[in-house]
N, C-alpha and C positions, 0 to 999 in steps of 0.2 A: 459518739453514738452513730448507729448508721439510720439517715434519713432515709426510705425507700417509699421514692415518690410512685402514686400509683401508675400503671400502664400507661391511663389514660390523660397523664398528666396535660392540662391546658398550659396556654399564654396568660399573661395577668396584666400588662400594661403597652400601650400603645407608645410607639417610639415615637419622641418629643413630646410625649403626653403629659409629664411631671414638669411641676411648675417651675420657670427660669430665673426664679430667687432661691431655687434648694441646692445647698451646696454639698456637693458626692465626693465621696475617697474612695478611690480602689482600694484595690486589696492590698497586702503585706507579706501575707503568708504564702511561701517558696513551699512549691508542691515537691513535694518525696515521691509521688507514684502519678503518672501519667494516663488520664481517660481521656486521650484526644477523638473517640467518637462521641464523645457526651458529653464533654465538656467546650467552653471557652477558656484562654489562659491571658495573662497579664503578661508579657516578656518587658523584664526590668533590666536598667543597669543601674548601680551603684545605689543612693539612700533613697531613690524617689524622681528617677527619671521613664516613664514608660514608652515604649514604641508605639509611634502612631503615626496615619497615614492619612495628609491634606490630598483630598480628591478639587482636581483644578478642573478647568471649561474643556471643554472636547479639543483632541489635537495637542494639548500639553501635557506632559510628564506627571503624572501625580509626586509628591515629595512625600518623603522619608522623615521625620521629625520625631521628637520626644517631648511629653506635657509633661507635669508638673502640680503638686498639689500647690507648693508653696507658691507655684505664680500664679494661681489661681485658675488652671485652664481645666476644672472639672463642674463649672457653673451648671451644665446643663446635661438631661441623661445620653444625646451622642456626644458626647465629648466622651462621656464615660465609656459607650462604646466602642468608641474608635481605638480605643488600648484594647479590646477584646482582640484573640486570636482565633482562629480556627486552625488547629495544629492536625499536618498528614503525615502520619511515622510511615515509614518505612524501612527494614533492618538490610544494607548489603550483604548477601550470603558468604561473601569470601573474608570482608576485611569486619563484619560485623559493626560496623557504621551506622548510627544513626544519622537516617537523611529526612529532613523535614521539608514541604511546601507550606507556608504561614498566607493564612487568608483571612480577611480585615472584614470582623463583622457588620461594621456600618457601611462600608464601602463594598463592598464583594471582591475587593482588588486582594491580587495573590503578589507576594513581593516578590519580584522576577527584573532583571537589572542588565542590563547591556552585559553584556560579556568579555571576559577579558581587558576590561576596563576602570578605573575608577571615575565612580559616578558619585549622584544624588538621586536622580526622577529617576520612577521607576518604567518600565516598558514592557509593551504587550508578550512579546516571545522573546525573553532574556533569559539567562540561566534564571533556575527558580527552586535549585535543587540545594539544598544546604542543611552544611555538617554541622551535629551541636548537641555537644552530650549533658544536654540538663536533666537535672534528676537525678541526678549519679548522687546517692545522699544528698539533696537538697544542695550541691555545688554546682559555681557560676562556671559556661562556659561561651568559648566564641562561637561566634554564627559564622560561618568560611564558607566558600567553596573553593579548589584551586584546580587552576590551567598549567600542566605541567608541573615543576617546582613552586610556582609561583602558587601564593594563598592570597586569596582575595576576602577580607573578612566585613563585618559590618561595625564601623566607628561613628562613634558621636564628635560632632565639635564644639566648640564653646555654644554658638545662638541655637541649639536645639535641633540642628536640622543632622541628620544622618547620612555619612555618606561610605561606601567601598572603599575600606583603602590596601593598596598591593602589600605587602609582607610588612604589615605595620608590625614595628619594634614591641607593642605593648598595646594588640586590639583590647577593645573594652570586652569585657566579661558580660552574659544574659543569665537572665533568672528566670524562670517561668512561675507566675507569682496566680497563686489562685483567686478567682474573681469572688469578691466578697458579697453577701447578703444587702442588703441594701434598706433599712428602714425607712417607712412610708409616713405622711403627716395628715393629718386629719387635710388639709385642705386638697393635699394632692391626692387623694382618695378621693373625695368631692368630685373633683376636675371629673374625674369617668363620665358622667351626667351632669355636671355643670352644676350642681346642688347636691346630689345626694349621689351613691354609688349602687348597684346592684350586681349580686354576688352568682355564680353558677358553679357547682359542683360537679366536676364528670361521676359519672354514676353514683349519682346523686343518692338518700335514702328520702321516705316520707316525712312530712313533718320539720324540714329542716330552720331552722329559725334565721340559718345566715343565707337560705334560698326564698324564702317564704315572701318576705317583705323587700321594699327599697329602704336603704337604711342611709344616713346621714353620719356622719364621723364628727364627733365633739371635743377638738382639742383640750388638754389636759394640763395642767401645770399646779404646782406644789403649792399654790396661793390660794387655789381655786378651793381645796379639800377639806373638808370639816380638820382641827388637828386632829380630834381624839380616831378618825377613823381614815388615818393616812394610809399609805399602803408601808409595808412592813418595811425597813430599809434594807433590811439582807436579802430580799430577792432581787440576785442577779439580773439585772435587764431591763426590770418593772419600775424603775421611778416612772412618778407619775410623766414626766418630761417629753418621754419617747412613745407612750399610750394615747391611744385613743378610747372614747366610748362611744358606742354604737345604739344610736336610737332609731327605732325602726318607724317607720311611717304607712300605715294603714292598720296595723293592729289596734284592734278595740283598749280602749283604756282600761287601769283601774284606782280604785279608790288608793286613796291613802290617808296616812294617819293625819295627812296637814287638811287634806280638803277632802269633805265627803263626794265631791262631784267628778263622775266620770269624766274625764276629758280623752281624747284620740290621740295618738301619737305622742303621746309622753310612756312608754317603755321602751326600756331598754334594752338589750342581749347582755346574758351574766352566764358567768361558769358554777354550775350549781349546788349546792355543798349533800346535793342526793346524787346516789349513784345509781347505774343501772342495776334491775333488780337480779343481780349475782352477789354472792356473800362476800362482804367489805375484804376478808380475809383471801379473797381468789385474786384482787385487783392491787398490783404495784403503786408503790406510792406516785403521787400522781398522777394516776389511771381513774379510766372508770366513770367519770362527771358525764352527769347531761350536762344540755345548755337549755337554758331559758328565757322568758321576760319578765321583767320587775320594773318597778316605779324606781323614780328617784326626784328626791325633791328641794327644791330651797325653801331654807329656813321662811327666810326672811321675808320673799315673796309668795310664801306655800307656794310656788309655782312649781307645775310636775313637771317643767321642762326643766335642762340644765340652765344654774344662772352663773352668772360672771363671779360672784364673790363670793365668799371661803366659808358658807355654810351651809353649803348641799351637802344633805345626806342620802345614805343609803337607805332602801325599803327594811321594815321591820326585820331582823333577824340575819340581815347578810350585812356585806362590810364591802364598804367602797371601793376595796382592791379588786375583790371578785366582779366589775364590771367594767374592769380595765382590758385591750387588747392592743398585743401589738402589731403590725403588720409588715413586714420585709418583704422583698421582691429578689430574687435568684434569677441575676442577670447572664449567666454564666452558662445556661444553657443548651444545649445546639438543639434541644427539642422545643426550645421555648422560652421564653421569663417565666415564672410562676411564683405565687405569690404563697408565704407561709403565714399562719396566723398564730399569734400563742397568746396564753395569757395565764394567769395565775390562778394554781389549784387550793383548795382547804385541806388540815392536817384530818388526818382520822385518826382518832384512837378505838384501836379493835377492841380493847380490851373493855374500854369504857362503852363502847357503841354510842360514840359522840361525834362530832365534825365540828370543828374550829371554824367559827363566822371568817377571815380572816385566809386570803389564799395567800402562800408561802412556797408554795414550789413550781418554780415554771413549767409551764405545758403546752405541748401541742397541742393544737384542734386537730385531730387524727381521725382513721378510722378503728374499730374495733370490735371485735368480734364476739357476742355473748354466749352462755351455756346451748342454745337451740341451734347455733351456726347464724344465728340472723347478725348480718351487719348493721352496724350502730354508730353515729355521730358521737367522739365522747375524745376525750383529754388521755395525752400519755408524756412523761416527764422529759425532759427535753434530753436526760441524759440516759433514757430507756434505750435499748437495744433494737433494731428490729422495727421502728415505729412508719407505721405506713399512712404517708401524709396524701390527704386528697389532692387531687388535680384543680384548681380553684382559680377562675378567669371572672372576669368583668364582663356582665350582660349587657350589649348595648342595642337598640335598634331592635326589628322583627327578628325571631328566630326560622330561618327556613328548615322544614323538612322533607324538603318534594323529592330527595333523589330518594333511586328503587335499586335496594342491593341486591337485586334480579339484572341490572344491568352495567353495563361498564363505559366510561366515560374519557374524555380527551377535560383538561382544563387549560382551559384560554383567556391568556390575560386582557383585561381591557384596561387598564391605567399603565402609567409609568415605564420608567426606559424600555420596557420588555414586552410594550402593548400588541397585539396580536400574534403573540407568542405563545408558543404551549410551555406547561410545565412537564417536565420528562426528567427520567435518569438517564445521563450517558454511561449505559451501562461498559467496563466494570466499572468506572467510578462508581458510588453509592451518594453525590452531593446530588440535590436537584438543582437545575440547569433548564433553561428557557429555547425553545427550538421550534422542529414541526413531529407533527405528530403522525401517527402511522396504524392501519390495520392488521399489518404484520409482524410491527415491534412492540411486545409487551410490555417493554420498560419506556413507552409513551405513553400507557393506558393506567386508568385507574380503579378499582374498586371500591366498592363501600359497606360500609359494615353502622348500621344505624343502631342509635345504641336508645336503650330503654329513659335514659330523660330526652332524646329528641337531639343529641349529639352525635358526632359522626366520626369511627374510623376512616379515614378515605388512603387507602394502602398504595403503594403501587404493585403492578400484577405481574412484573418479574422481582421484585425484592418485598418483599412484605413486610420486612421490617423496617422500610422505608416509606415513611407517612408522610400526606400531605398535612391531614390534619389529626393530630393525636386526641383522641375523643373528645376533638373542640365542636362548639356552634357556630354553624353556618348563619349570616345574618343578612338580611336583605339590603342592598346598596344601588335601590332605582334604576337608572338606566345602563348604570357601569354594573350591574346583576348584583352580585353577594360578593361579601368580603369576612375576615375573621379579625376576632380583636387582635391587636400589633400586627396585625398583615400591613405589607410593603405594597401591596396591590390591589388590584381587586379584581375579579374574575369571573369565566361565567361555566356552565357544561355544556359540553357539546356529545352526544350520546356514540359511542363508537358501535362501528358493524359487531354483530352477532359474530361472538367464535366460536371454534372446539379448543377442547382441553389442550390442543398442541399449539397453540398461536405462536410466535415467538420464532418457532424452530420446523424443520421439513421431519414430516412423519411420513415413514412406510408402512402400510397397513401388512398383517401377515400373511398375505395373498400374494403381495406384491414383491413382497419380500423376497416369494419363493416363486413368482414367478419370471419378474421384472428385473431383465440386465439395461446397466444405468451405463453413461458416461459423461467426464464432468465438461462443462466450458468454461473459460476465462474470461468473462468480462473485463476487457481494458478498458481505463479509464484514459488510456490516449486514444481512444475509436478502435481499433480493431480489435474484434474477439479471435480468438483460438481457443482451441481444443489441445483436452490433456493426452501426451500419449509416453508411452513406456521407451526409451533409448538407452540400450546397455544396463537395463535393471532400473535406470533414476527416471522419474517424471518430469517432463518436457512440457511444452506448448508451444504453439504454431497453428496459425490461421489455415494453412493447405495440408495438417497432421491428420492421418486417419487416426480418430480417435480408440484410446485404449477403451476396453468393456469391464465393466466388475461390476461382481453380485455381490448384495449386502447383507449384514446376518447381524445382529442387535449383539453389541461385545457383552463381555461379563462382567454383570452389576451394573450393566451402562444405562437401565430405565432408571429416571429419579422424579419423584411429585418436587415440586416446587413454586414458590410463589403462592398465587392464585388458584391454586390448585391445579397448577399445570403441570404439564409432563414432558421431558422429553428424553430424548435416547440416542447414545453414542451407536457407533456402528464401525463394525469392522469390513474393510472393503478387499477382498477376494478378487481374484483376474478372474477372468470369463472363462467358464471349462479350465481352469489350470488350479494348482495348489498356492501361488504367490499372495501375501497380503501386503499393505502397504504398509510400511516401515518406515523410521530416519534415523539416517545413518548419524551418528552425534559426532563424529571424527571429522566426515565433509560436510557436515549440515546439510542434506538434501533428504529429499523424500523419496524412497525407491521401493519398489516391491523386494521382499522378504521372504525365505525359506526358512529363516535359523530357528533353530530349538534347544538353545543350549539355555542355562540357567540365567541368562539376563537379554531375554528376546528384544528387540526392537520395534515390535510392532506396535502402533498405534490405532488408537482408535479415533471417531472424527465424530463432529456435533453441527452440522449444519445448520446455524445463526440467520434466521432472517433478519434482509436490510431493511430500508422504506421502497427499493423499490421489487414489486411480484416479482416471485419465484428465481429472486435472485440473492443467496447466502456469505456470508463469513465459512469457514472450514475453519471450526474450531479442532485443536487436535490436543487429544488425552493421552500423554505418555505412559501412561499406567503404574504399576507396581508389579514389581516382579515377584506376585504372590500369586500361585497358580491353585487351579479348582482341584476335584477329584478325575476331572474329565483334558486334566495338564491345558486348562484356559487361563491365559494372564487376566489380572484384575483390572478394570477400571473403574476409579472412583468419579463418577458423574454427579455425586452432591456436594462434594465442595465446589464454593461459588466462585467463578472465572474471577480473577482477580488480572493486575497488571502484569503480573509475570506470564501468566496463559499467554499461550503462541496460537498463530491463527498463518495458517497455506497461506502463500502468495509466489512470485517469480520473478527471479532478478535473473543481470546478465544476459551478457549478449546472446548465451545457448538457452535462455529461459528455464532454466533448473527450475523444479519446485522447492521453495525455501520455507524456513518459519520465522516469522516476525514476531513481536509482540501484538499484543490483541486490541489496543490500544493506540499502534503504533498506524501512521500511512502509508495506506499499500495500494499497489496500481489498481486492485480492481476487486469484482464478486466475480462468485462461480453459480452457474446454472447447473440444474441435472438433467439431464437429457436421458432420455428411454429408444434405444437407436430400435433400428426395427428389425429386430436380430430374438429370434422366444430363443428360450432354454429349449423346449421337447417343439419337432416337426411331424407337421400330418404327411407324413412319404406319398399317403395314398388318395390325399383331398376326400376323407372318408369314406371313399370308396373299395370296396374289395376288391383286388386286382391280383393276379401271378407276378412275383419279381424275385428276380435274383440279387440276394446279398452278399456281393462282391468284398475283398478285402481291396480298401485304397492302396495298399501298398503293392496287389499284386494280384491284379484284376481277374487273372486265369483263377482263382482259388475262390470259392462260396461257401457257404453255408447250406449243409446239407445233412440227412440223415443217413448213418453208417448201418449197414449190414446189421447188426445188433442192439440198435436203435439210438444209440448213441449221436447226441449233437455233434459234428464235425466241420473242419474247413478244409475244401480237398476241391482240389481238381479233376478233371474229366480223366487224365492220365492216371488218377492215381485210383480209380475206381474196378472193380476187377470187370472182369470181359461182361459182357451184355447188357450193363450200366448205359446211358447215355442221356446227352445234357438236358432231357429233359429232369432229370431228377434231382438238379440244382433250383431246379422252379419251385419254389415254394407258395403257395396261398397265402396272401396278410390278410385277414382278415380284420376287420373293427370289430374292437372288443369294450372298449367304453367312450364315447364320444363327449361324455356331458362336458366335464371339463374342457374346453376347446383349448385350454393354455397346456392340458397334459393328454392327448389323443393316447390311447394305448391299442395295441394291436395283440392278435394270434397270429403263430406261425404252424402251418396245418400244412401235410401232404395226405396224397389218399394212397399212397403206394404203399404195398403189400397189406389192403386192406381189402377184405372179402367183397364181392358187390352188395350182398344181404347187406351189411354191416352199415356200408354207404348209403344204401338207402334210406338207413335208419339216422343217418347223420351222425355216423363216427367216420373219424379221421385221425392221424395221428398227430399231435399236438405238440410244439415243443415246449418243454416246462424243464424245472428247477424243483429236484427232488428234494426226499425228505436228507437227501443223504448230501444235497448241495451238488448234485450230478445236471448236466444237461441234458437231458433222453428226449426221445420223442416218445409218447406213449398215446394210445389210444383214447379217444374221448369224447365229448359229446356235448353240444352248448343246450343249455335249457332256461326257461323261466320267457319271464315277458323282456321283448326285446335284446335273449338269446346273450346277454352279457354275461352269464354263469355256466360253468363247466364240472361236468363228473366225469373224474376218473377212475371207473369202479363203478362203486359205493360210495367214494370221499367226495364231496359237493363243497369242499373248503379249498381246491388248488386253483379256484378260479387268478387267484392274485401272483401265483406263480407260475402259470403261464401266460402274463400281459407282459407286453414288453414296450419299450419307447423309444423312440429315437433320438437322443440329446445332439444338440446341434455342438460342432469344433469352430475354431476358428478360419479354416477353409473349408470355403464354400461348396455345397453338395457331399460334404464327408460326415459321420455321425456315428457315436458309439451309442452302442443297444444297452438297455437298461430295464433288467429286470426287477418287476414292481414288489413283487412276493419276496423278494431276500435283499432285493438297496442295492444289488450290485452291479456290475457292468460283467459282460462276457469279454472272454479275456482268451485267447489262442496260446496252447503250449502244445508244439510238433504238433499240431492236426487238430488236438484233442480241446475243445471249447471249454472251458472252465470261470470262474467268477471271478473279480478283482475291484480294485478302484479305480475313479475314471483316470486319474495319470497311468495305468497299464492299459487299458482298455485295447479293443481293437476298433480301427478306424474302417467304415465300411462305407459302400458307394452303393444305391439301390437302384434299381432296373426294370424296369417295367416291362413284360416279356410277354411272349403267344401262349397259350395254354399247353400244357405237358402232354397231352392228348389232341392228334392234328382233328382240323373238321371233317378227312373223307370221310365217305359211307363208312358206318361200321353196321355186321353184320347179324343177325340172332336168327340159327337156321334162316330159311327164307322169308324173317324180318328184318329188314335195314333202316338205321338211322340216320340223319344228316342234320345237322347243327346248322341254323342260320343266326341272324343277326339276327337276335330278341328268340328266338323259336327255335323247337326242332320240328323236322318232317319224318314221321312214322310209314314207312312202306307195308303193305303185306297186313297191317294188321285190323282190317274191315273187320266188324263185330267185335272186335276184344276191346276189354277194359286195358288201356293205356296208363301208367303213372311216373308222370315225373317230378322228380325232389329233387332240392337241391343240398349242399354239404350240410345246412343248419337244419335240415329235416321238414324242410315247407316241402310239404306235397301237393301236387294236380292229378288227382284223377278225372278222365273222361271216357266212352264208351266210341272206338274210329267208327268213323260213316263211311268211310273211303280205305281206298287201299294206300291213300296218299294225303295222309294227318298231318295238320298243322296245327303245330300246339303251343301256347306261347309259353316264354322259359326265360328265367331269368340268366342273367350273364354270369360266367363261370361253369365253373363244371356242373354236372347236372348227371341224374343215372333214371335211364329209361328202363321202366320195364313195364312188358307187357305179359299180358297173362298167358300165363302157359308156357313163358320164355326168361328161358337166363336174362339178368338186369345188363345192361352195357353202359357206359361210361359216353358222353359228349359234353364237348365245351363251347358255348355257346358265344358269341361274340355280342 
């Protein structure tokens, strides 16, 4: 049958708790299938010898040995433990080897053994790695490791004790033998409360008869039983011998047929020969019983308590078996002991609609579900399918419920070898481990999930499926705080800092992402840090290395929820303005920036793992899968959980290569991220509008400028036809959107071969990025508040194609232009300016320049104008209305007083006109 214990399955007895006169056997039964995360194992050799490990005084060797049923060394329940194993598979991927690490439940010792040696004691850092194919059909095999040729295996000798021996002729053979159920005795039931026991059910239902009361356990035996109302001898299990009965203590009495007088605590718990109310015909044999209380009484004494001699009966209409239960304890565990209860059902005849006083088929105490979905306390046959047994622990002491599953907590031990200690995952392992705890490692912290009887999930908040306490009760333990039944310790909360959903690991928010170039550090744990940089394609480090730059961009599939509802995200890391990502090479093992796009890329993607100490990570790295999107992105799978094979950056050799280790493994150091102070997009103009010419870096004589036909070009002064001159590489930048200060955007405006009318209405000619993907200048006009919007025409939608940006290169003062409206970069072919990506782009140098128009006089018949710093001066025009505007169409009108008008004007060009006269052109410093 399959037992499925619930989620929340509890612990059920405290280690050395059963009393040191009950004599225990392990198990027998050689396991066929292997659940080394859920289980405990027996490792046997031959009829009855099991491994086990004597823990000695501090500073000695622990030993290696084997017990014995027949010598009697199972007197007490850690003897019994100390044969527990806690088995770690692991498959070699080449030779497909199973390698196991064995760790000694009562001890926490992992058997790990000098090297290369034959020994006995075992030792802290020995080999601990060993080959051993049990399970292969329930056949025995050797436990080895070998050095070279040589096989180092694990032998028994004559007095028990275990020792390595080199290429023994004929090692001894192991079995992995399953840890057996363990039946309980009325008095060691007792022991829980030193008189009586109390019962707790993880999610518990109302009304429960085995939660309700303290109940007392009443040994049993074949002497004691009325005969006529023995318990049946063909139920498997149920001689009276190994039963107990359960009288409960505070339920009100009731009469019975010996005595009319109520008395207190004389009922019992019985399996009940009524079923829940679903038709007898829906419920498996077996199935289906409540539970309740009844009297039971002696003859002899009419005494409603139980009495010593052999003619206690049952209450009117049930039968003596039916108040029998048995109790085993599942030591075998890794979640826990917990305790199963069963006891004996009545026959039903459907046919008759009768029930047999008389239970006959063993059963569980289980859970079960009726017609309405409501769960129910009720019986299911031991050899049912499918039966889901409660989680069911011993209540001892106050129940605490003060934690708030609104916060998250560190737990710290205050007892025992590991007193001020936290409990933590060393994550990948998944075993808990005693350490220090951390705000930025989430496999130090804890959650809690309070469960509706006043029990607690307490998860950890990078592995969730690793519990502190599986919907056990927390119980109050005075000055050393709370402890749980069979805890090893006792413990207290200590409430950790408030996070975000990313704790654990370094987030880039999508601002940052796009706007922030990173570079990484080396944390050496020999004292000196360096910085990562690019030599010959591989990454380096070195403390005087100018550091490489790369932008980061979240890989494919690489966000995953995990844990505690946290998040985090691989990322794929980009060279700064270049197309390279990072890669490893699998041939030289190094980590190099990457071009390839053939059918089995090398790129990886990386997880940046926080340590305990700020802002300083693991570089987890994800090789991915060479399964590509619609969009030709390789896949990374960021939900499977880092395990021991995950590689993790670090740097060996004397040239400091970047390498990968294991994630598990020791490595010199962490990595910082660092944000150098280098933006993507530069303000050329410190938002200010200003004339500049944009030069080509490559060949400074050649600009950017507008051609005869309005065409965007790159030309030189020579190559311009006669009358041309340098002024007409001066172009106006103007600011075109400021908000963003991380993406300044600009216009590129001239007013040549533009009407004065025209100018003073504030057109000029704009260069933009047509509908046709052309570079032109065309005529145009900013409007709206704050003049960030452009019509060209009628269209009030090109504002976006004519912004353009500066994106910064890797040499200083160079920068390719980046058009906002179409994502591209401007790209030079023979003269003619066209669109591209930024690896073609054109690299260009900007220049801050005099106005294209000088400041002498300029004349309007016998009106003349003269440009100052901030102003112009109007000659000649006493009485007339004056106005000057400038390119964005702000005008000043005023009425001159003089022949010699001072008017103030903002800097750049500007067009005066006065009434009655042609507009003129001045630039105003």
């Amino acid at each position: 049958m399959n037992k499925r214990f619930s989620t929340l399955l509890a612990i059920a007895l405290m280690v050395g708790g059963l009393s040191a006169s009950a004599q225990f056997t392990p198990g027998n039964e050689v396991a066929t299938k292997l659940a080394p995360a859920d289980k405990y194992y027996h490792i046997k050799a031959g009829a009855g010898s099991y491994l086990s490990v004597i823990k000695t005084k501090a500073g000695d060797k622990d030993s290696l040995v084997t017990k014995s049923v027949t010598k009697g060394d199972f007197s007490e329940v850690p003897a019994l433990d100390s044969v527990m194993w806690k088995l770690n598979l692991t498959v070699q991927p080449t030779s497909g080897d199973s390698i196991y690490t064995f760790e000694n439940k009562v001890t926490g010792t992992v058997l790990s053994v000098e090297n290369n040696k034959e020994v006995v004691g075992i030792v802290k850092d020995g080999n601990k790695d060993w080959s051993w194919k049990a399970c292969t059909a329930g056949a025995t095999s050797t436990i080895t490791y070998k050095v070279g040729s040589d096989v180092f295996s694990l032998d028994t000798v004559v007095d028990g004790t275990v020792k390595v021996q080199k290429n023994a002729a004929a090692a001894v053979a192991w079995n992995a033998v399953e840890v057996a159920d363990m039946p309980l005795s009325a008095e060691q039931l007792n022991e829980a409360n030193g008189t009586y026991f109390k019962l707790a059910f993880n999610n518990d239902v109302a009304d429960n008869v085995f939660t309700k009361y303290q109940i007392k356990a009443i040994a049993v035996n074949a002497s004691q039983v009325n005969t006529s109302d023995k318990l049946k001898a063909d139920v498997t299990g149920f001689t009276p011998g190994d039963s107990v009965m359960l009288r409960v203590i505070g339920a009100p009495g009731l009469k019975s047929k010996w005595n009319d007088k109520v008395m207190n605590d004389s009922l019992f718990i019985i399996a009940d020969t009524v079923r829940h109310n679903v038709a007898s015909a829906s419920w498996n044999e077996g199935a289906g019983f409540k539970f309740g209380l009844d009297t039971l009484t002696n003859v002899t004494n009419q005494d409603p308590a139980y009495g010593g001699v052999s003619d206690t009966v049952a209450a009117k209409g049930r039968n003596i078996s039916t108040y029998l239960f048995k109790f085993m304890i599942n030591k075998g565990r890794i979640a826990g002991d917990s305790l199963i209860v069963s006891t004996a059902t009545s026959k039903v005849d459907v046919a008759a609609n009768t029930t047999a006083e008389k239970g006959i088929t063993p059963s569980y105490v289980s859970w079960a579900y009726i017609a309405n979905g409501s769960k129910v306390l009720s019986t299911a046959a031991v050899d049912a399918a499918n039966i889901d047994l409660p989680g069911i622990e011993f209540m001892v002491g106050t129940k605490f419920t003060g934690l708030d599953a609104a916060k998250k907590y560190y737990i710290k031990v205050t007892t025992g070898d590991n007193k001020d200690k936290y409990v933590v995952i060393n994550y990948p392992s998944t075993a808990k481990a005693f350490g220090a705890a951390s705000p930025y490692v989430a496999s130090t912290q804890w959650a809690v999930e309070k469960l509706a009887n006043g029990n607690y999930n307490i998860f950890n908040r990078e592995l969730k499926d690793e519990k502190f306490a599986n919907g056990m009760a927390i119980y109050e333990d005075g000055a050393n705080g709370y402890k749980m039944v069979n805890g090893a310790y006792s413990f207290i909360f200590e409430e950790a800092p408030a996070t975000d959903e990313f704790v654990g690991y370094k987030h880039f928010t999508a601002a940052e992402l796009k706007n922030l170039s990173v570079a990484l550090q080396f944390n050496s744990s020999l004292g000196t840090d360096a910085m990562v940089y690019v030599k010959d394609s591989i990454l380096h480090a070195a403390a005087d290395a100018d550091a490489t730059t790369f932008k980061l961009k979240v890989a494919n599939a690489g966000t995953v929820k995990f844990g505690d509802n946290l998040t985090r995200e691989a990322y794929i890391l980009t060279e700064f303005l270049g197309d390279k990502v990072l890669g490893y090479d699998r041939t030289n093992e190094v980590f190099k920036l990457t071009k390839r796009a053939d059918g089995k890329r090398d790129t990886v993607a990386v997880v940046f793992r926080a340590t305990p100490v700020k802002d300083q990570y693991q570089l987890i790295t994800l090789m991915g899968s060479d399964v590509y999107d619609a969009n030709n992105m390789k896949t990374f799978d960021n939900t499977v959980l880092f395990n021991v094979d995950t590689l993790q950056a670090t740097f060996s050799g004397t040239e400091a290569k970047m390498v990968a280790a294991k994630v598990n493994s020791q490595v010199l150091g962490t990595f910082t991220v660092t944000t150098p102070d280098l933006p993507e997009w530069v303000n050329v103009s410190n938002s200010t509008p200003a004339h500049m010419t944009i030069n080509s870096a490559a060949n400074s004589s050649l600009a950017i400028t507008m051609a005869a036909d309005g065409s965007g070009v790159l030309k030189g002064e020579s190559d311009l036809k006669a009358g041309y001159a340098a002024d007409d590489f001066k172009l106006y930048v103007d600011t075109a959107c400021m908000e963003n200060v991380a993406e300044p955007k600009f216009y590129f405006t001239t007013t040549r071969n533009v009407d004065a009318e025209k100018i003073e209405e504030g057109i000029a000619n704009y260069m933009i990025v047509n509908k046709d993907n052309k570079v032109v200048f065309v005529e145009a006009k900013q409007y709206g508040i704050g003049k960030d919007t452009l019509i060209v025409g009628k269209d009030s939608t090109m504002a976006p194609k004519a912004q353009f940006m500066f994106a910064n290169t890797k040499t200083a003062g160079e920068y390719k232009v980046y058009n906002v409206g179409s994502a591209s970069y401007l790209r030079q072919v023979n003269g003619a300016l066209v669109l591209d990506v930024a690896a073609n782009a054109l690299p260009v140098t900007v220049t801050t320049v005099d106005t294209p128009t000088g400041n002498e006089s300029t004349e309007a018949n016998t009106i003349s104008v003269v440009a100052g710093e901030g102003n112009v001066t109007v000659y000649g025009a006493a009485g007339k209305a004056v106005t000057v505007s400038n390119v964005l169409g702000q005008k000043t009108t005023i009425v001159a007083t003089s022949d010699s008008e001072v008017i103030a004007a903002p800097q750049g060009v500007v067009i005066v006109a006065v009434e009655g006269e042609a507009a003129v052109k001045a630039v105003v410093k």
